[in-house]
C-alpha positions as CSV (number, residue, x, y, z in Angstrom):
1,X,16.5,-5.2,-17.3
2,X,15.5,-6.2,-20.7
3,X,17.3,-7.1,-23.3
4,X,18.1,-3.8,-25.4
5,X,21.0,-3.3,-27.3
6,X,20.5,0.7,-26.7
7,X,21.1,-0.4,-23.0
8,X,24.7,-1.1,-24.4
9,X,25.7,2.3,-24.1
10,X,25.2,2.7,-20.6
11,X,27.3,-1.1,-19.7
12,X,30.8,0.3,-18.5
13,X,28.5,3.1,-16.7
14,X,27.0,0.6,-14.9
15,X,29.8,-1.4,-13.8
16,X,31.4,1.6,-12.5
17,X,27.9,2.3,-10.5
18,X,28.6,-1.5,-9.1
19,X,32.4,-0.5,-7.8
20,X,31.3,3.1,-6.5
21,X,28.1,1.2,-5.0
22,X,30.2,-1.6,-3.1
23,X,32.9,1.1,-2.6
24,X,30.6,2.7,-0.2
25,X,28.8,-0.1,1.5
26,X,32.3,-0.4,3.9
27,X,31.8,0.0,7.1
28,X,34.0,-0.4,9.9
29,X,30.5,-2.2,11.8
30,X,30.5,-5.3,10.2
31,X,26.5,-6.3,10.3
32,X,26.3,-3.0,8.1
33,X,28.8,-4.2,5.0
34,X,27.3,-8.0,5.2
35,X,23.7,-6.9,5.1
36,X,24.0,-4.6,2.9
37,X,26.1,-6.3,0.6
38,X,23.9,-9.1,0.7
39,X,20.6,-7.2,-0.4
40,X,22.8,-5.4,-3.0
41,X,24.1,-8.7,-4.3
42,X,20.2,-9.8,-4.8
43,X,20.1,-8.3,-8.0
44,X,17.4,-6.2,-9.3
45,X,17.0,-4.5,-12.3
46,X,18.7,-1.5,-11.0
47,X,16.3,0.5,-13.0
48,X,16.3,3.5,-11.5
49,X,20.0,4.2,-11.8
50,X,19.9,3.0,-15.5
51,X,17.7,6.2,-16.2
52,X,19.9,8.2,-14.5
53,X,22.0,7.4,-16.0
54,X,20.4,7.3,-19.4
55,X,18.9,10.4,-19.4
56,X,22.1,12.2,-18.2
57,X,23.9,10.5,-21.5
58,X,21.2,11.9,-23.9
59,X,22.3,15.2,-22.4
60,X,25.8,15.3,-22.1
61,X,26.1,15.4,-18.0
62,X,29.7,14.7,-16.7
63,X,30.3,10.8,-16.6
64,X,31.5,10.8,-12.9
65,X,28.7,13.0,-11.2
66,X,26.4,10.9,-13.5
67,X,27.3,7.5,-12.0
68,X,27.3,9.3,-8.3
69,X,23.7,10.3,-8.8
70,X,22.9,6.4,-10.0
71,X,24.3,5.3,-6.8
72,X,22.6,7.7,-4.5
73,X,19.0,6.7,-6.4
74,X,20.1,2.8,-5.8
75,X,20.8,3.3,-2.1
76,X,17.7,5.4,-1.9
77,X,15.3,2.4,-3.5
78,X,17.4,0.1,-1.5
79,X,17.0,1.6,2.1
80,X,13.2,1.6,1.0
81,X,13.8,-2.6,0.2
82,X,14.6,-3.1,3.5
83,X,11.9,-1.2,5.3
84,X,9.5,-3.0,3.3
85,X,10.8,-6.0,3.9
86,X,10.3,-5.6,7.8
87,X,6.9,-3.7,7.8
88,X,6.0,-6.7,5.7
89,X,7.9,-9.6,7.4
90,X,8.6,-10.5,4.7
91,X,10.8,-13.7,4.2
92,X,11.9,-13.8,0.4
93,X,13.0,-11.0,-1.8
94,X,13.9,-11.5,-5.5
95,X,14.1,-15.4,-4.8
96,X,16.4,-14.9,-1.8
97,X,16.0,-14.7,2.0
98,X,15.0,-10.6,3.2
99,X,17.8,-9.4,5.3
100,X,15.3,-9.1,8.1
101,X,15.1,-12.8,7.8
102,X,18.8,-13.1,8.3
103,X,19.9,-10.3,10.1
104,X,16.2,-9.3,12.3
105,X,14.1,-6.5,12.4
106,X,16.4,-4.0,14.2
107,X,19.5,-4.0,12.2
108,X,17.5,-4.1,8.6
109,X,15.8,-1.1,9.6
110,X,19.3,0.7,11.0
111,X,21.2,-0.2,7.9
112,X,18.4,1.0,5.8
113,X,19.3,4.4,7.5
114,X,22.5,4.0,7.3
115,X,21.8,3.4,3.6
116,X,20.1,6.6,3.2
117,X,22.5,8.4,5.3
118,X,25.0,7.2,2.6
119,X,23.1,8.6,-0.3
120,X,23.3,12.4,1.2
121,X,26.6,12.2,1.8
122,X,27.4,11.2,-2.1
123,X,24.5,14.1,-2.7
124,X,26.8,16.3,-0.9
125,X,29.8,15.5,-2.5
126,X,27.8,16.3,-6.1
127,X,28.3,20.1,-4.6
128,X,24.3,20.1,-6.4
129,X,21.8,22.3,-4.2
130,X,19.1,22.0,-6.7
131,X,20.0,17.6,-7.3
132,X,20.0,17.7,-3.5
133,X,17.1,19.5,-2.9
134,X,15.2,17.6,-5.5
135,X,16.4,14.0,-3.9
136,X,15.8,15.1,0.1
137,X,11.8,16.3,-1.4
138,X,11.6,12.8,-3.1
139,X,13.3,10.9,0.0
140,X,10.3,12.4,2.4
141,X,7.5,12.1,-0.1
142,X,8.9,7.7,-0.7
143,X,8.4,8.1,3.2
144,X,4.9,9.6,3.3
145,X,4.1,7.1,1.1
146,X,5.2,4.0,3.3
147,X,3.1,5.6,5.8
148,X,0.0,6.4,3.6
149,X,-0.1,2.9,2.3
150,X,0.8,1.2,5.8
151,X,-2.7,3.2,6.9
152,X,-5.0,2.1,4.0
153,X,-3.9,-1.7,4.5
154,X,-7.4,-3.4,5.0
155,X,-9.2,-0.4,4.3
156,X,-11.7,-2.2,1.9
157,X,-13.3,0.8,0.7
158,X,-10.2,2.0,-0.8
159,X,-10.6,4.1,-4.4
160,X,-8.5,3.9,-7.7
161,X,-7.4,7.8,-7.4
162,X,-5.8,7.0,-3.7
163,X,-4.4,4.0,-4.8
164,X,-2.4,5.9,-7.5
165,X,-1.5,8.4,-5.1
166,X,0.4,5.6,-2.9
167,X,1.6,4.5,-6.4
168,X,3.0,8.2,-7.4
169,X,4.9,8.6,-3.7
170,X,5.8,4.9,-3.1
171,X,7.4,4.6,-6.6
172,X,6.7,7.1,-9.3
173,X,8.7,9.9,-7.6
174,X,11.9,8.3,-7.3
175,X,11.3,7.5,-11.4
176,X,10.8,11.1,-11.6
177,X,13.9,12.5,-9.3
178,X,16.6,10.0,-11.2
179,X,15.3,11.3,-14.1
180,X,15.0,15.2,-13.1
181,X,18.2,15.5,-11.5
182,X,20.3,13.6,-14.5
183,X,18.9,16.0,-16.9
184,X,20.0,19.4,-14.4
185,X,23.4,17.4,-14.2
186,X,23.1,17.8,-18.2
187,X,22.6,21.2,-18.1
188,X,18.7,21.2,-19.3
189,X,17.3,24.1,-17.6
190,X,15.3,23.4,-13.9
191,X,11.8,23.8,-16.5
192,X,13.1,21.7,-18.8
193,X,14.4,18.9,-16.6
194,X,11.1,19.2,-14.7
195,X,9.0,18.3,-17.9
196,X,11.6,15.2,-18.7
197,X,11.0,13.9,-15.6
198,X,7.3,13.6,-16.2
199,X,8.5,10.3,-18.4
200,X,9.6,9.0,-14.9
201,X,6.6,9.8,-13.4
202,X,4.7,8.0,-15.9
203,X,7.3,4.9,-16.3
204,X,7.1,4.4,-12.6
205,X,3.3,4.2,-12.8
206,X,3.4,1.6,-15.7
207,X,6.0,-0.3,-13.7
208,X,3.9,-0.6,-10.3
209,X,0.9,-1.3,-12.0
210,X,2.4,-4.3,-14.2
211,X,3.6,-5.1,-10.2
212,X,0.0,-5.4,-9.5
213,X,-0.7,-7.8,-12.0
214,X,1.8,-10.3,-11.9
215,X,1.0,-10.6,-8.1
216,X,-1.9,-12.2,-9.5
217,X,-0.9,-13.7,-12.3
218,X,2.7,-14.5,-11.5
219,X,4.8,-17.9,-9.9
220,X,6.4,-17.5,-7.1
221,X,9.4,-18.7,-9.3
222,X,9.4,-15.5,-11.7
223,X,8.0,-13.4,-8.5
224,X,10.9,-14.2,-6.4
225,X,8.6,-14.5,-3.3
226,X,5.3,-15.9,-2.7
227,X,2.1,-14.8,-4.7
228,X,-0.8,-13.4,-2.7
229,X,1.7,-11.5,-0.6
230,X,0.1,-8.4,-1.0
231,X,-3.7,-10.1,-0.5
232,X,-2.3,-11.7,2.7
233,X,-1.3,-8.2,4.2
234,X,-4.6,-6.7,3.5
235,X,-3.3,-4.5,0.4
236,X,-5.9,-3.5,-2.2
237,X,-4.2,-3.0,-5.2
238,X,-5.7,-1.6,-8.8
239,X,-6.8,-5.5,-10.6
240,X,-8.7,-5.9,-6.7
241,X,-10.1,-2.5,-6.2
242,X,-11.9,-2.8,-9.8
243,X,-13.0,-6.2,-9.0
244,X,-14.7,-4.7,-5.8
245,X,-16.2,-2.0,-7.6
246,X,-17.6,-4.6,-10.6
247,X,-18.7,-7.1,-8.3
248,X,-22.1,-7.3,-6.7
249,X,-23.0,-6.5,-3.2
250,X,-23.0,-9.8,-1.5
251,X,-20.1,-11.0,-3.6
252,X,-18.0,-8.1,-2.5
253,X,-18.6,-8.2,1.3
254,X,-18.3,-11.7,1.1
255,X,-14.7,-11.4,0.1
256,X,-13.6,-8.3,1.8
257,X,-15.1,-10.4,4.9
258,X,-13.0,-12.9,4.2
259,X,-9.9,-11.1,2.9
260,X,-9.9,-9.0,7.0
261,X,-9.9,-12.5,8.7
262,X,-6.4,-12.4,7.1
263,X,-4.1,-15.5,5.9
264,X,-4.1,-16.7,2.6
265,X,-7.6,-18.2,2.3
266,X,-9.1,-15.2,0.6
267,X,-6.3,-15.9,-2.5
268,X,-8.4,-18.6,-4.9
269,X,-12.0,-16.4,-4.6
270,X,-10.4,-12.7,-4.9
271,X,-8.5,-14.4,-8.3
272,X,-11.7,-15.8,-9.3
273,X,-13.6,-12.1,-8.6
274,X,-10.7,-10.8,-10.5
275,X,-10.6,-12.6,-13.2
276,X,-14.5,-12.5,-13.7
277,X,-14.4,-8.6,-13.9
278,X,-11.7,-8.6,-16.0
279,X,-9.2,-6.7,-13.0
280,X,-6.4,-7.8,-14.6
281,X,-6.6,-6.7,-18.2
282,X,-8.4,-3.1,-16.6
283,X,-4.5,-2.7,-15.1
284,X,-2.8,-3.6,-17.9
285,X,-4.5,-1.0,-19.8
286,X,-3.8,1.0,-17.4
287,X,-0.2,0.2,-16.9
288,X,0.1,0.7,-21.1
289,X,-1.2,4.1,-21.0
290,X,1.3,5.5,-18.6
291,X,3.7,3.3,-20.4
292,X,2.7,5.2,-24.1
293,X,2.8,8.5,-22.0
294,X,6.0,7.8,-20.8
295,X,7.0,7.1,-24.8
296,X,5.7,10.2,-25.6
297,X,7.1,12.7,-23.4
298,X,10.9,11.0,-24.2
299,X,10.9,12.2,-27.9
300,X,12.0,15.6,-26.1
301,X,15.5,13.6,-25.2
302,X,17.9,14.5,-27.8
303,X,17.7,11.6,-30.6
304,X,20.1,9.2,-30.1
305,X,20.7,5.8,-28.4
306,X,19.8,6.8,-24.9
307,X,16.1,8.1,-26.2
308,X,15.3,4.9,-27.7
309,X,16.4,2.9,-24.7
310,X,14.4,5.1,-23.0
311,X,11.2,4.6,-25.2
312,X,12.1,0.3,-25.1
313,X,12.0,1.0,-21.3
314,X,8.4,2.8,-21.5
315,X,7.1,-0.5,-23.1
316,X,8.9,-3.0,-21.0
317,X,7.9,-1.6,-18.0
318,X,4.2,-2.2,-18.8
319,X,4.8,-5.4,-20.6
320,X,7.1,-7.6,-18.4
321,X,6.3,-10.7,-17.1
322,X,8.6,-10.4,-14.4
């Protein structure tokens, strides 16, 4: 998270999120608690719950139902960590070893269920049909978006509007649901809250877009895994898409060629083609005009201290460096 002092406001919040979080990672099945403990303990920005939680406080909601939602976005996002992680294989996760590493394919993907299982049961408790509703639409839509981006993986001829589609289901929506359902738990009306959440729509844009840059432009040090990652599994993401559709011809079979034969070895000529077409600044500018939409459509949060963390948030996300 950066370093905002509006983002004081929301500090004891959070820490109770933390308690009610590890509260219901107990399991009597022991892989369960350990493994999800452990991806729990990696850290994060735990962005997501911090607009819940946010939003809600601009609006008034009820401080315990507020930090109940937060939890069942983080354990939403998390479930979706851990299926990543195996339909990646990947190894390292925020600087640390994936639980699939640890743990294996099977039981990641079973406590990632368990994980979501979790979340509708603290849905249920919120007594919300509406918040529920909202979250079980946003849970299947994360899902169809695994799947959509799983099938496009070294599809070469991938365009910029389907690769913001995969960005709106994979990430956007769950921006959009934290922020939707904090405002209902306010009391904003179901049109209201809808048109808020349109900031979370647009912040999780900025925020997956400044992902595809700094997977470029980033050390594996400030990435927490390896750069390349997503070249290596034959994802075409927005700063390589535009380099493909820049590039000449030859110059672009020649990589995509490469790029399918798989492995790393595509990594030093699709950063030079990317760098030569100017890729990376195209997604930044990109990432800054969801990010200054985002800013926008947060100046109808009630002033106060949670609307200007919100609007620090809108820039950050676009801006970060890691």
């Amino acid at each position: 998270m950066p370093a905002s002092p509006q983002l004081a406001s929301i500090q004891a919040e959070m820490a109770e999120l933390d308690a009610l979080i590890l509260d219901n990672l107990r399991s009597d099945v022991l892989v369960i608690a350990e493994l999800g403990r452990h991806i729990v303990a990696g850290g994060g920005k735990r962005l997501r719950p911090a607009l819940a939680l946010l939003a809600g406080n601009a609006l008034g909601a009820p401080r315990d139902e507020l930090v109940r939602l937060a939890a069942v976005v983080e354990f939403i996002h998390t479930a979706t960590l851990l299926h990543d992680d195996v339909v990646d294989n990947s190894a390292l996760r925020r600087g640390r070893i994936t639980a699939n590493a640890l743990w294996g394919n099977a039981a990641s993907v079973l406590t990632g269920d368990f994980l979501y299982s979790r979340a509708f049961q603290l849905m249920v408790e919120l007594g919300r049909l509406d918040v529920l509703r909202i979250l079980a639409d946003t849970t299947n839509c994360i899902a169809e978006g695994e799947v959509m981006q799983l099938m496009l993986s070294h599809q070469s001829d991938i365009d910029e509007a389907t690769h913001m589609e995969v960005v709106r289901r994979k990430t956007a929506v769950l921006f959009a649901a934290a922020i939707e359902c904090a405002c209902l738990l306010g009391g904003a009306s179901a049109e209201d809250a809808h048109a808020l959440a349109a900031y979370g729509e647009q912040l999780g844009v900025a925020f997956q877009l400044a992902d595809d840059c700094l997977d470029y432009t980033a050390t594996a040090t400030e990435l927490g895994k390896e750069p390349g990652d997503d070249l290596a599994e034959g994802k075409y993401t927005l700063p390589l898409i535009h380099a493909l559709r820049e590039a000449p011809a030859a110059r672009r079979d020649a990589l995509v060629a490469r790029i399918e034969r798989g492995g790393r070895e595509a990594w030093p000529e699709a950063q030079a083609l990317i760098a030569e077409t100017g890729g990376i600044p195209y997604t930044a500018r990109r990432a800054e005009e969801a990010a200054a939409r985002a800013a926008s459509i947060a100046d109808g949060f009630p002033a106060g201290p949670a609307r200007s963390a919100l609007i620090d948030l809108a820039a950050y996300a676009a801006q970060r460096k890691y």
